[in-house]
N, C-alpha and C positions, 0 to 999 in steps of 0.2 A: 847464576842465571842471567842469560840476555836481558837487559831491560825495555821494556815494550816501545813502541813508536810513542814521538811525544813527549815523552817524561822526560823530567830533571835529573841531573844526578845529585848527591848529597855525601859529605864526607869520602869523596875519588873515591868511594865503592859504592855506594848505595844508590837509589832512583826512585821517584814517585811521579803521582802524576802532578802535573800543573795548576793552575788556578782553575777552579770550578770544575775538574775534569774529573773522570770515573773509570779505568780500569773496564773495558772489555775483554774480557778470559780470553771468549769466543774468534774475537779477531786478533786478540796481543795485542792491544793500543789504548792510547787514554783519549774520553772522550768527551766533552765536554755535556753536562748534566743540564737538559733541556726541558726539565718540566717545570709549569709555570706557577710563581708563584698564585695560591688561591684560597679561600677559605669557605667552607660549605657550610652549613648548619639546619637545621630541622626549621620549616616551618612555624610549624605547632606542636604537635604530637605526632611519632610514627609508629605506623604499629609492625610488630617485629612476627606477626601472625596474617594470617590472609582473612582478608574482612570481607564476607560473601557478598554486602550489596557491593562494594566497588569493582568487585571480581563480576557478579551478574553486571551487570547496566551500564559499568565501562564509562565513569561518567569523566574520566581522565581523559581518553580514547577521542570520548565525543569533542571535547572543549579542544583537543588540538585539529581534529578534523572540521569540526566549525568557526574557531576563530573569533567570530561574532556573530552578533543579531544581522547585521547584515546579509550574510549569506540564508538566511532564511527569506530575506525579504526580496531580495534578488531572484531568487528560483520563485517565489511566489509573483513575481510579476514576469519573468517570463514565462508562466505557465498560464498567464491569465489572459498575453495579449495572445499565445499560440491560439486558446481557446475562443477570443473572438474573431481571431481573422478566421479560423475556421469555420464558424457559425457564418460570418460574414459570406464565403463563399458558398455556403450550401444556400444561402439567401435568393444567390441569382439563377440556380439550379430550376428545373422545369418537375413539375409534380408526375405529370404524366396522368395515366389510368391507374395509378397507384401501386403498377408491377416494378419497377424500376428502384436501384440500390439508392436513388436521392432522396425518394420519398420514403422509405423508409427509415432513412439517418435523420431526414427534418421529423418525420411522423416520431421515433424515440425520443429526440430531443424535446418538443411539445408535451411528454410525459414524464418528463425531469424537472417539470414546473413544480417544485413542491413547496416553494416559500411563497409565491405568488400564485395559486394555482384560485384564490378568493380574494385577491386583491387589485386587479383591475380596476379599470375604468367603470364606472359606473354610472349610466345618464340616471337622473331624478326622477321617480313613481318607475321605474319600471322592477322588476323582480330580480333578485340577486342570481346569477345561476354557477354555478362551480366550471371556469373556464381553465384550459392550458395550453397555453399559444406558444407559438416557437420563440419570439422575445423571451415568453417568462419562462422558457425553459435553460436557455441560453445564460439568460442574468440569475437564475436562481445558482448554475453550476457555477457561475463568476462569483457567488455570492461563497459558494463552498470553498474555492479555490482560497482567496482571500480569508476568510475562516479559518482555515486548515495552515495556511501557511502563517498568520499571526498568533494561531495557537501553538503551533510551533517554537516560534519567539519566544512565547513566555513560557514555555519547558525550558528553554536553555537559560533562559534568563533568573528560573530557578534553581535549576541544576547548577550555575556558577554564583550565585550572589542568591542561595536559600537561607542563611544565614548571616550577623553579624556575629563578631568577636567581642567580649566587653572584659575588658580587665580594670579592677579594684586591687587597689595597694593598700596594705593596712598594715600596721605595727605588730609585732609578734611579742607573743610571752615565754615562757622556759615551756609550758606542755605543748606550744603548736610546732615548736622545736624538734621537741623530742619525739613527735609520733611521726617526722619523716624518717623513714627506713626505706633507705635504696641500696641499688647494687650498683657499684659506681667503678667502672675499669678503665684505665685510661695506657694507651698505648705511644711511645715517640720512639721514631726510627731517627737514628745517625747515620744520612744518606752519606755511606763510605766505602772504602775497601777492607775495612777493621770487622772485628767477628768478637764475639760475646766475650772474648777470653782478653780483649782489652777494655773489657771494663774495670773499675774498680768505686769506691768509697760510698757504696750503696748499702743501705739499712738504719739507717737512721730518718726520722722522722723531727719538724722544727714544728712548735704550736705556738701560736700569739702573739703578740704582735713588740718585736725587739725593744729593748730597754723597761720594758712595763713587766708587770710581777706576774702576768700570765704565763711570761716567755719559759717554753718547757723544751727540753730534748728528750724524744724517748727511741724505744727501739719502733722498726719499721713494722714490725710482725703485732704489735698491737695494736696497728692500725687498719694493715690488712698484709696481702701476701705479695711479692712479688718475683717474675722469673724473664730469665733474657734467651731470646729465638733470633739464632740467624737467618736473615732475609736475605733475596737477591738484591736489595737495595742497602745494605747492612745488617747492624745492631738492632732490632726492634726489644725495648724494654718494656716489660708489662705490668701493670700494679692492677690486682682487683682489692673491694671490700666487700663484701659480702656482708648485705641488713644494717649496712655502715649507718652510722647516727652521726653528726657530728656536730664536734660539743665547741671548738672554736673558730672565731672568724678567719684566723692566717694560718696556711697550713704550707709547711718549705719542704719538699724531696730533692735532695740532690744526688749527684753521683756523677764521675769524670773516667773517663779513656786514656790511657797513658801508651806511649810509644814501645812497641814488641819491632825487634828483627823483618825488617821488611813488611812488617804493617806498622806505618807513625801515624801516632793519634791524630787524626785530620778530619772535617767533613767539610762536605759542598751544599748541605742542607738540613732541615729536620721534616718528617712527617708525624702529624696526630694525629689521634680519633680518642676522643672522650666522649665514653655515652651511659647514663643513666636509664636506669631502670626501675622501678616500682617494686618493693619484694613480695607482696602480694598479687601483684597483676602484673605478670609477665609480659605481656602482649605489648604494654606502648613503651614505648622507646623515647628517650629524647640524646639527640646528642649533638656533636662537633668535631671536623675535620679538617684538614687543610694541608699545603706545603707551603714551607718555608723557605725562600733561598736567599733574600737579603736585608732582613729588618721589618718590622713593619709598615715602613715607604713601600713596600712592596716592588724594592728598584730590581731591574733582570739582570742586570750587570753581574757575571760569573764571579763570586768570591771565596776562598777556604777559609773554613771557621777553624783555627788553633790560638793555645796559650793559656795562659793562666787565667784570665778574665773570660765568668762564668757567662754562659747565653742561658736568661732569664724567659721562658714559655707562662704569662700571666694569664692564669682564666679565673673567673667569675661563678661564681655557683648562687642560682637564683631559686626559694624554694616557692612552689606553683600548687596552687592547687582548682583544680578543674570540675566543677561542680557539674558541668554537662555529662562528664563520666564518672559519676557514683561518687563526687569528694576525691577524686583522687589527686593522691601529693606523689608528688614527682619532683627532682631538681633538676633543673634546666643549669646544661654547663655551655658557657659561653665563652668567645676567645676574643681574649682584652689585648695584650698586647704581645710582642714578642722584639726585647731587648738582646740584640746580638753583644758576644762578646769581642775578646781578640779575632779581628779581621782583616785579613790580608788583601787585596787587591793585584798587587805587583807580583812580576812571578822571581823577582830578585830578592824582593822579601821573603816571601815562601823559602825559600834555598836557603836563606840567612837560618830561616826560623826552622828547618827540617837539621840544621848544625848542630843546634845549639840544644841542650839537655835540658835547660829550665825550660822551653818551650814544650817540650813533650807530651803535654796535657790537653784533653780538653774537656773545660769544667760544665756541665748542662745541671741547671737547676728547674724545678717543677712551683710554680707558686700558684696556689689557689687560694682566691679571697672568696670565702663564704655569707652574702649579703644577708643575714641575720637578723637585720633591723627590723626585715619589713616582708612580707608574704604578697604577692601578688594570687589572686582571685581570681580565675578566669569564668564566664558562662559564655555559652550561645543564646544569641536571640534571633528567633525565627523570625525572616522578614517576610515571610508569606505563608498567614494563616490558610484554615479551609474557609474562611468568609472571604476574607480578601481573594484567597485563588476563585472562587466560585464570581466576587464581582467582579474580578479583572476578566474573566471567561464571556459573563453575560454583557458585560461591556464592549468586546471584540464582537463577541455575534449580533449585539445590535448594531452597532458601528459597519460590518457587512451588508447583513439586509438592509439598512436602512436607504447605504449610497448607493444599492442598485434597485431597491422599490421607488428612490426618490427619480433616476433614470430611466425605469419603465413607464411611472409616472408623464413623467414630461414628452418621451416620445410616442404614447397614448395622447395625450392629449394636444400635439399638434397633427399627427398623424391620425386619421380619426379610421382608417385602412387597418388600423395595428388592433382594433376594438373586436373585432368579428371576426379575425383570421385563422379564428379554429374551427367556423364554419367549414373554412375549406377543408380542411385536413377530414375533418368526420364525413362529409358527407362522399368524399372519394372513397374514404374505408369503407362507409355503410354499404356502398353502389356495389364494391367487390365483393364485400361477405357475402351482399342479397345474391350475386352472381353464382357466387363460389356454394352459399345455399341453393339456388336453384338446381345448378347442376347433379347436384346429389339428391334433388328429390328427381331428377330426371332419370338417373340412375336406379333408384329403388324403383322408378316405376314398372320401368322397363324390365328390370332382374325380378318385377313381384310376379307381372302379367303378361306382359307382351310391347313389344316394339312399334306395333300396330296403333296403340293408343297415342304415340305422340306421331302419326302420319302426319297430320296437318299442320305441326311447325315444321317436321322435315321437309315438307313442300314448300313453305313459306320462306325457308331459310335457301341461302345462295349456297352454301360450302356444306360439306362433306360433317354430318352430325357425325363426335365420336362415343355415343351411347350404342346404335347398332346400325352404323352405317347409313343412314335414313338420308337422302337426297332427291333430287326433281323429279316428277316421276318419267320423265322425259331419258334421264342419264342413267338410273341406277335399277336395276332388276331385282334388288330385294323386297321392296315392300310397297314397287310399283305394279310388277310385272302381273301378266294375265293367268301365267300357271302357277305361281308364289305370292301372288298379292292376299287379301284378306275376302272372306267367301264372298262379301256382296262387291265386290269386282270379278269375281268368277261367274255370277250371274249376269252380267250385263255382259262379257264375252258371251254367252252360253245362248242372249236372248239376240245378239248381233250375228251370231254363228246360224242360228234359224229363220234369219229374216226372208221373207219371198223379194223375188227380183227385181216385183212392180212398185214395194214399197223400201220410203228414205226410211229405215229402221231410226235414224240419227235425231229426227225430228217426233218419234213415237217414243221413245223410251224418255227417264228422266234425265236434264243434262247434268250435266259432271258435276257442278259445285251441290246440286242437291244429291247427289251419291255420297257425297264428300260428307255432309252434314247427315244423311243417314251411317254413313261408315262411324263420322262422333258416338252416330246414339245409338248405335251396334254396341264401340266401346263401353258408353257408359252401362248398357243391358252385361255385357261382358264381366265388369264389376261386380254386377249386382250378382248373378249365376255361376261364377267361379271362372270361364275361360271361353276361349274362340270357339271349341269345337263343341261342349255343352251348349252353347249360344245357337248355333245353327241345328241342332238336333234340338233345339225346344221349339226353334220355328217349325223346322219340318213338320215335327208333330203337331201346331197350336195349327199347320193348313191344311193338315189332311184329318183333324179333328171340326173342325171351322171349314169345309167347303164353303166356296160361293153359291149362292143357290140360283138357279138356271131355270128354276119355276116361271118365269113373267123375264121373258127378255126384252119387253120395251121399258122396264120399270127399273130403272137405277139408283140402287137406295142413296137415300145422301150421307155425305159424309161421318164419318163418329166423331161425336164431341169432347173437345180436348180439355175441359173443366176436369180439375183437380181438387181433389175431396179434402181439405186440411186437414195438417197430424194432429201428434197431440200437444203440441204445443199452441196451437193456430196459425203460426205464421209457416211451418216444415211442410216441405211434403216428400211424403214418402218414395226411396227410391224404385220399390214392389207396385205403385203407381201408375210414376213415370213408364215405365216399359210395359205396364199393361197396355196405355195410351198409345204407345209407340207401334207395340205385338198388334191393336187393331187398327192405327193407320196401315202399317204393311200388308195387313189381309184388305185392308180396302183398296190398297194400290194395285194387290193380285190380281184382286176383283175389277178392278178397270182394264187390266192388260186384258186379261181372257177376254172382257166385250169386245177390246181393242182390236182382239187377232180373232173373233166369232165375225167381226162385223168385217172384216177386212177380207176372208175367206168367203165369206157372202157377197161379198164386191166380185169377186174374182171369178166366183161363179157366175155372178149374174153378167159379165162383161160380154161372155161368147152370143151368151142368149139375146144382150140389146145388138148386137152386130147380126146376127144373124136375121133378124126382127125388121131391120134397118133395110137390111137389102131384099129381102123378101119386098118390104112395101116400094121399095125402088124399082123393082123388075114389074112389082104390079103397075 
């Protein structure tokens, strides 16, 4: 086979790749192995199950989207000077008649006074009264703002730091030992071009610590299992124990890679992941990962691991137990150090070292020191009780109110304008509702009875009434005019339409504003009787029941008297009264017209007869 771009050759037939380099299939070439040396590790605990509050409430989510308490407090002041410069400018806004969209934005806001709405200014002896002025509505929202936005703060500020951590270290005896049971799998890739089938001298297990009378060899299988998976990045070899116990401090796995036909034992790196688990509680995790490319200096410098001298991977096994979740022992595996073995650098070396057959090796050993001594402890302690959360709350909300009642305060009491200025507001509104009321009783009136009844504002008023058209009587034909007006304007055309030629009718009848005022007390009789045309058919009747009497035409009775008989309360009087009063003023007025037009017909007669008298005595 061609040998790929890059590579060495070895023994004038052979080829591999170069220092730090990796075989791409894909493109036929060796490529230099680019990932960075790094080491990861569990926090605390992970849990290897999905934990519903942090799934609900996303408190991960939130902490990278907020950052900090800052960002709270920044939106909280630019929402606070938005909201007074806006207040500010509705300030210089004109109220109007109270139709207009300003007053109504000042008029809402004066009703958002709810912190302030009894705390005003108050001069001395006079009575407290429940005000809401546009100030204290303005500074009570400022007061929200600020509120809302430092209660903010302190969610985040529990939601990251609701807890501390407290670890206790204490000495261990043979039973706190013995009741850790985990599952403990640990995983190391030989970033290479070699495959499972160069491995060799695995299955043995080393316990204790060298030259001392613990030191034991056993097989591998009584400690737990192990099986090797080729990866796209190699060899990956895998060891579980299952409910593993384990009984000494030094525990050695080794096992070495030897040189096949066009795969020589070589690597450019290793990768781990060691992770514990709980055998009763599945769910938390603790573990440890990382790559390796050149020692633990963590230098990036490209190098290939061959030879006889073993690369030593040290970790630490720590046993933990976590009282905030139910006692639970867990070993926490940690990564101590990692001793490289035979290391080449030069790509002349390499070549040297790809020759030669005692190179052909390369030895990877597993050490794990089991800290035994001692057990660390862990709890949580809550830094924010429900006491504590509840004063830190009523602490912010008095801290609000307080800085802007102590600002209402001062601009009341230099300002002495700020004290009464919901006078204004109310009495605009009262003015419109009284309007906005009247109109609808104007309405009912009109739709109970008649349009008739409100004649004498429609004359009073300049423009065009929109209840039934009602205007001067000068302009408008409905409820002026002579053939459509109401019947006692139909009588006074009626008595103008029969006037004789000699007489000012204009000067005989009664003038207009007293029409006007009998036309009222028509309505009010109207009221009383049910309507316009019952109204006039009671009269007709009450004057051809009631003639005048013509017995003695020098004798003019005098007037009927207008005393009213109290109800029965003493101070009422009855409306069945009033319009009896009124039914015989009218007969008395009849009663005058008829003298009026007997005596005026009398004139008229006697005119020819003094003319003719006249000249008679002239000729005599």
């Amino acid at each position: 086979m061609a040998c790929p771009r890059d590579s060495i050759t070895y023994n004038a037939t052979r080829c591999a790749c170069g220092i730090g380099q990796l075989l791409n299939r894909s493109s036929g070439s060796c490529e230099i192995f680019g990932w960075p040396s790094a080491i990861s590790t569990d926090k605390d605990v992970s849990y290897s199950g999905m934990s519903f509050a942090e799934t609900l409430f996303a408190f991960d989510r939130i902490r990278k989207i907020t950052q900090s308490q800052a960002v709270f407090l920044e939106a909280t002041l630019v929402m606070l000077l938005s909201w007074l410069l806006f207040c500010f400018f509705l300030r210089f806004t004109k109220l109007g008649d109270g139709r207009n969209v300003w007053f109504n934005l000042r008029w809402w806001i004066t009703r958002l006074d709810v912190f302030f709405s009894t705390r005003h200014w108050l001069d001395d002896q006079k009575t407290v009264k429940k005000r809401k002025t546009e100030l204290g509505g303005t500074l009570s929202v400022a007061s929200w703002i600020v509120f809302i936005g430092l209660f903010a703060a302190l969610l985040y500020q529990i939601i990251t730091k609701r807890t501390i951590e407290v670890h206790n270290v204490r000495a261990t005896n043979s039973p706190d030992l013995a009741s850790f049971e985990n599952d403990l799998e640990f995983n190391i890739t030989a970033v290479s071009d070699m495959s499972c089938s160069n491995l060799r001298g695995i299955g043995n297990v080393v316990t204790g610590n060298p030259g001392f009378s613990d030191f034991k060899v056993a097989s591998l299988s009584s400690l737990g299992n192990y099986t090797c998976k080729n990866t796209t990045s190699g060899p990956t070899v895998n060891f579980k124990c299952t409910r593993c116990r384990l009984t000494s401090d030094y525990i050695y796995i080794s096992w070495h890679f030897v040189d096949l036909p066009g795969s020589p034992a070589a690597a450019v790196g290793f990768q781990f992941n060691f992770t514990s688990k709980n055998g009763a509680d599945k769910k938390h995790v603790s573990f440890v990962s990382g790559t390796l490319r050149n020692g633990s200096i963590l230098d990036e410098r490209p190098v290939t691991f061959r030879g006889t001298e073993g690369n030593v991977l040290k970790f630490n096994l720590f046993p933990r137990i976590y009282h905030h979740l139910h006692d639970l022992k867990l070993i926490q595996p940690l990564f101590h150090e990692f001793i490289p073995g035979s290391v080449y650098r030069e790509t002349t070396q390499l070549q040297a070292s790809f020759g030669r057959s005692t190179d052909g090796i390369l030895n990877t050993t597993l050490f794990i020191n089991y800290l035994s001594a001692y057990i660390v402890e862990i709890d949580h302690e809550s830094i924010f009780g429900p006491v504590s959360f509840l004063a830190d709350l009523g602490g912010l909300y008095c801290i609000s109110i307080g800085i802007f009642f102590y600002i209402l305060v001062q601009c009341e009491y230099r300002v002495k304008k700020l004290r009464n200025e919901d006078t204004i507001f109310r009495r605009i509104r009262n003015r419109r509702k009284a309007l906005a009321h009247w109109d609808k009783l104007r309405r009912y009136v009109a739709y109970t009875w008649d349009c008739s009844i409100l004649v004498d504002d429609a004359i009073k008023t300049t423009k065009v009434s929109g209840i039934c058209g009602l205007v001067r009587p000068s302009t408008s034909p409905h409820c002026s005019d002579s053939e459509h007006g109401p019947p006692r304007t139909k009588m006074l055309h009626s008595i103008m339409s029969n006037k004789k030629p000699g007489l000012n009718i204009e000067k005989s009848v009664i003038p207009q504003p007293a029409s006007l005022e009998m036309k009222s007390f028509e309505s009010v009789s109207s009221l009383a009787h049910g309507d316009n045309f019952s109204n006039k058919k009671t009269i007709s009747q009450s004057s051809q029941t009631h003639p005048p009497s013509r017995s003695d035409d020098d004798i003019i009775p005098p007037p009927p008297s207008m005393e009213f008989s109290g109800g029965s309360s003493g101070s009422e009087v009855d409306a069945i009264d009033i319009n009896k009063k009124f039914q015989l003023l009218y007969d008395y007025n009849v009663l005058l017209r008829e003298k009026l037009i007997d005596t005026q017909s009398l004139l008229n007669a006697l005119a020819p007869k003094a003319s003719s008298s006249s000249a008679t005595e002239y000729d005599a």
